[in-house]
N, C-alpha and C positions, 0 to 999 in steps of 0.2 A: 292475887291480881292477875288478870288475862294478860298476854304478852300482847302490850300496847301495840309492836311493829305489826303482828298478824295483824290484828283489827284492822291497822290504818289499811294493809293492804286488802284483806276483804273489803274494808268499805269503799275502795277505788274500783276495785273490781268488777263487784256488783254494780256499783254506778254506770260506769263505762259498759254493761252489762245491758240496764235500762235504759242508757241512750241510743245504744244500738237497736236494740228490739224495739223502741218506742220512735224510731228515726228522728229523732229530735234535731233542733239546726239550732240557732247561732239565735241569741234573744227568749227564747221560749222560756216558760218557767218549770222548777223542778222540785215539785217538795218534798221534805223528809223530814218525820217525826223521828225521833229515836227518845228510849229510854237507858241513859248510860247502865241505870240500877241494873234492866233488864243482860245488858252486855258483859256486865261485870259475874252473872250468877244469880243476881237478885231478884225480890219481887219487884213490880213496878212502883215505881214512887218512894221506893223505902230504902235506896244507897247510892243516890247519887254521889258520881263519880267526873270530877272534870277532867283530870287524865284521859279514860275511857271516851267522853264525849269529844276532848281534844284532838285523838285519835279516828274516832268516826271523819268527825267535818275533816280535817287535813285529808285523808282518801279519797271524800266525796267532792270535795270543792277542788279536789288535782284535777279530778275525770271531767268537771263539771267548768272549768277554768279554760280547760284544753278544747273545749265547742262551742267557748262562748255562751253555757248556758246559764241562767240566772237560778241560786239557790235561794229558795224560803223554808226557814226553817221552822219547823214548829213547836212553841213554846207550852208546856202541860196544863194541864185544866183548873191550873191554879191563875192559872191569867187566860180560859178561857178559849185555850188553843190558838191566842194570837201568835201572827208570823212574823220575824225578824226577816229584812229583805234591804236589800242593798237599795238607797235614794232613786237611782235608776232605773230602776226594776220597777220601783215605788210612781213614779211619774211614769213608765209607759203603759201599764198599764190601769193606771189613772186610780189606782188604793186610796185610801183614806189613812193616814199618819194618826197614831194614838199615841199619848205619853206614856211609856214602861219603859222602866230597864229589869232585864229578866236576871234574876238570880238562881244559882243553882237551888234553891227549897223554893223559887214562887218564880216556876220560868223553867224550869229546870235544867242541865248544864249544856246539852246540847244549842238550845236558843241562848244562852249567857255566853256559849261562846260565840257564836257566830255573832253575838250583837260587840265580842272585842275584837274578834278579826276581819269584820267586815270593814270595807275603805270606809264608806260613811252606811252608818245601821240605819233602820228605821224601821218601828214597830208598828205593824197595822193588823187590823182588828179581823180580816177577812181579805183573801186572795181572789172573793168574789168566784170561783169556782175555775181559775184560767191557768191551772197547771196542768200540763199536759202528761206529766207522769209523776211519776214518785215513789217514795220507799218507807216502809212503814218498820220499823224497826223495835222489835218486843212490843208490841199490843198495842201502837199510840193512836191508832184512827186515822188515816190521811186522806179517804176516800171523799170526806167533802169538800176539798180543796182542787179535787179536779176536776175540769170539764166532763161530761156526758161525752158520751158512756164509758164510765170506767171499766175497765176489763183488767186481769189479773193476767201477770208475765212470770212465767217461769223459766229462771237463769239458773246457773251451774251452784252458784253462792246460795246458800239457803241459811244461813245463819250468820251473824255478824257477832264475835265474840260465843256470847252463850245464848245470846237472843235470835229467838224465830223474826226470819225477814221474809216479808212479805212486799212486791213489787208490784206496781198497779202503770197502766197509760191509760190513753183514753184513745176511741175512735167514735170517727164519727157518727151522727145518728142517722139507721136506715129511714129512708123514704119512698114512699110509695107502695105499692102490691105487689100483684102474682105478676104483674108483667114487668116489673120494676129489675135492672139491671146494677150492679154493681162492681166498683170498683176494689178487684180483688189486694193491688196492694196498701187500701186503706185497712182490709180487715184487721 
């Protein structure tokens, strides 16, 4: 087994990593798929590990705690890729609530945990694309949950455990032409 304490501190890391580079503020949402299997050494989908995913979220949800920012986590494609999200999070930005509780074999452990340490959970079916950054953690897809245009961030952390991390924001969409002027610290 991976030494639980590194991960938790990689995965604070790199968070506090992706809020920085994505300037993130106080409300915004921030999602992350992770597969703990992938964390621990494994294939995707075939060792889930709640230790490992318990590890993940406590680092992510320190970084993520400390700006105010709202995590959704993303549950495996046994439910769908639905996201676990705090009631709050769930009303501002006006989601749609679905009946799951995510278990580590259908939900996988990262969403199972977040749906027990979250103050009050709620599962909804789509974040409707209004996450402004996020981290994708051993293979799990996050990029349809962000807004346009997703762009890919490269931080110091490049792996969480044994698993390739891949970190995404978004910026906003160019308009206009050749004569079209832009604001260089959107890029």
């Amino acid at each position: 087994m991976a030494d639980l304490n590194e991960i938790r501190k990689q995965s604070e890391k790199a968070a506090e990593a992706v809020c920085e580079a994505a300037h993130l503020k106080a409300g915004d949402l921030f999602v992350v798929g992770c597969s703990s299997s992938e964390v621990i050494g494994e294939r995707i989908g075939t060792g889930s590990s709640l230790e490992a995913a318990e590890a993940v979220f406590e680092g992510i949800y320190a970084a993520l705690q400390k700006r105010k920012v709202f995590l959704a986590a993303q549950c495996c494609e046994h439910l769908n890729r639905a996201l676990i999200v705090e009631r709050e999070a769930c009303e501002k930005y006006g989601l749609e609530e679905v009946n799951v509780i995510p278990q580590p074999k259908a939900g996988g452990s990262f969403g199972t945990t977040a749906y027990h340490r979250f103050a009050d959970p709620v599962a909804v079916e789509s974040i409707c694309r209004k996450a402004s950054a996020g981290m994708d953690i051993g293979g799990t897809l996050i990029g349809m949950h962000i807004k346009p245009v997703v762009v890919p961030i490269r931080i110091p952390v490049n792996r969480i455990g044994e698993a390739v991390l891949i970190c995404a924001r978004r910026r906003p969409r160019f308009v206009g032409g050749q004569r079209a002027v832009y604001n260089d610290d959107l890029l």
